[in-house]
N, C-alpha and C positions, 0 to 999 in steps of 0.2 A: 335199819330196814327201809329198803326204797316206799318211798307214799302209796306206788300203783299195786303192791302185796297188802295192805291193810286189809284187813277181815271186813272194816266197815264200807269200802269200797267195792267188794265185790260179791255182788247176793248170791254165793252159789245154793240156797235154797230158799225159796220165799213162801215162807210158813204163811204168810198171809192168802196165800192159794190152797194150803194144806187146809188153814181153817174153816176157808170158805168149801171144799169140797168136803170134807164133815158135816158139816151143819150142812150142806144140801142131800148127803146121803141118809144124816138121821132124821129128816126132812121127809122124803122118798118112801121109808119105811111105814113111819106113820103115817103118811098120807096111800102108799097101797094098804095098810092092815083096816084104815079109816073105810078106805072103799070098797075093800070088799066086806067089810065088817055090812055095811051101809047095803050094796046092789045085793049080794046076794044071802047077808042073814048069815055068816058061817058065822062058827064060834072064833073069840078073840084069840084063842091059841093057833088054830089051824089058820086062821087071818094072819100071824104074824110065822107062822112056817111059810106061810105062800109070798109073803112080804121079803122074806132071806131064800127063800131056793129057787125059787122064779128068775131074778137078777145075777143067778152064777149061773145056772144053766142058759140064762141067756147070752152072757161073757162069753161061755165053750160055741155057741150060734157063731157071735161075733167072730173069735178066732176061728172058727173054720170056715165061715166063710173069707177071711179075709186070704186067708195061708192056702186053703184048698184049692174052691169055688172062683175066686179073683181069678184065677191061672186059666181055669178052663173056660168061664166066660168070656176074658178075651180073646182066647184061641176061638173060640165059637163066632164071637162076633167078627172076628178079622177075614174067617174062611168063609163066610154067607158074604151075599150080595144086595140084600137089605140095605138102602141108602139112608134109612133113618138111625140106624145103629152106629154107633162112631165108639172103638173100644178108648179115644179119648175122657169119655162121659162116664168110665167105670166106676168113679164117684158116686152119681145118682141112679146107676141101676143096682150096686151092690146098696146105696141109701136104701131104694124101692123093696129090693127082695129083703134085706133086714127086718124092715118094718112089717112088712107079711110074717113073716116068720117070729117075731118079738110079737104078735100079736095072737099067733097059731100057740104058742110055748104059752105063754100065758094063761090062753084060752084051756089050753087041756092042764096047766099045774092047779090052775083053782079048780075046773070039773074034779079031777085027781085026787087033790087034798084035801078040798074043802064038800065036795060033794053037790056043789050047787049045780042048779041046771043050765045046760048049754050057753042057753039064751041070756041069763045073767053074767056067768062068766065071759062072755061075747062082749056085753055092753060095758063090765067091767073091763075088760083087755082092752076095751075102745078110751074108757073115759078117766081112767087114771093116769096114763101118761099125758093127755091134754093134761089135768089138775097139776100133774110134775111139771109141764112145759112153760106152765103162769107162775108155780114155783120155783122154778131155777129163774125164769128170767124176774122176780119181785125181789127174789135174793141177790141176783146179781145187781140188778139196781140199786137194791138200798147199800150195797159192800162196796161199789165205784162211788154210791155218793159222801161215803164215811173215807174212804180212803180220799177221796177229790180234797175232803175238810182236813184231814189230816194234815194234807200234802200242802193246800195253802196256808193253813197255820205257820206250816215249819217252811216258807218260801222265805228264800234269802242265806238262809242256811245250809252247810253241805257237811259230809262224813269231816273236812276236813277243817272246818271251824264249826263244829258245835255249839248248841247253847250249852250252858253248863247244864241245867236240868235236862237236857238229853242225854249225858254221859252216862252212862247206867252198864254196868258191866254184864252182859249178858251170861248165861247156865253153859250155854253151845257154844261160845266162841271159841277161835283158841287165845292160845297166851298172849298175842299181840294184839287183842281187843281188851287188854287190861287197861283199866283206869289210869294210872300210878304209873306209865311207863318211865325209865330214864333216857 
C-alpha cells in the first residue's frame, strides 16, 4: 500500500476537537444550572431543564435565522439606500440580531421554567454567556497549551518513523493502522 493512504497520515477526524467540544459543553451546563441556581434562586432541577432546553431552542434561532432571515436581510439591505448598510457585513448583523434574540430566548425559558422574576432572568441571560465566554476561552488555552507540549515532546518524529512507544494500535483504525503489518 502506497505511504500517502496510511490511516496515520491522514486525520480524517480529530477526536482531539471532539473532546475538547465536550468538556466545553458539560462545562456550559454546569456553569448555566450554576447561574441560574445562583441570580435567580430556582430549584436545581428546573436550573438544569433550562440548562438543556434553552441551548436547542436556541440551535432552531440559529438555523432559521441563518436559512430564512439571511435571505431577506440581504434582499432588504441591497433594495434601501442607506449607505451604512453593506449586505457584504451580513456576518455582523446576523452576529447582532443572534445575540438579541439568544438573550430574548433565554430571558423568557428561565421566566417560563423556572419562574423567576424578569429582572433576574434579564441579568441572568446577560451574565452567563459572559462566565461561558472566559470558559471556552481558559479551555481553549489550557488545550493549545497541552497539545503545544505534546506536539514538542514528539518534534522530530513523523506517522512515518515513529518511536516505538508510539506504536499503539489504535480501537478506530482500520486494518492498515495495525502494528504487525507485512
Amino acid at each position: 500500500m502506497k505511504n500517502y493512504l496510511k490511516y496515520d497520515d491522514t486525520q480524517v477526524f480529530k477526536y482531539d476537537n471532539l473532546i475538547l467540544a465536550v468538556i466545553y459543553t458539560i462545562g456550559h451546563i454546569l456553569i448555566a444550572m450554576t447561574c441560574n441556581r445562583i441570580i435567580t434562586g430556582a430549584t436545581l432541577d428546573m436550573a438544569a431543564a433550562d440548562a438543556f432546553i434553552e441551548p436547542i431552542i436556541n440551535g432552531f434561532w440559529f438555523y432559521f435565522l441563518l436559512v430564512f432571515l439571511k435571505r431577506i436581510i440581504i434582499e432588504k439591505i441591497d433594495s434601501t439606500s442607506i449607505n451604512f448598510l453593506d449586505s457584504k457585513r451580513i456576518g455582523i448583523y446576523l452576529a447582532i440580531l443572534y445575540t438579541f434574540g439568544h438573550i430574548f430566548i433565554a430571558m423568557t425559558c428561565n421566566r417560563l421554567l423556572t419562574g423567576a422574576p424578569l429582572n433576574l432572568a434579564a441579568i441572568d441571560a446577560i451574565v452567563e454567556p459572559i462566565i461561558n465566554g472566559f470558559w471556552f476561552y481558559l479551555l481553549f488555552e489550557v488545550f493549545n497549551a497541552y497539545k503545544f507540549k505534546i506536539q514538542t515532546s514528539a518534534a522530530g518524529r513523523s506517522s512515518k518513523n515513529p518511536s516505538p512507544s508510539s506504536m499503539q494500535t489504535s480501537k478506530f483504525a482500520p486494518i492498515n493502522n495495525k502494528k504487525n503489518l507485512d
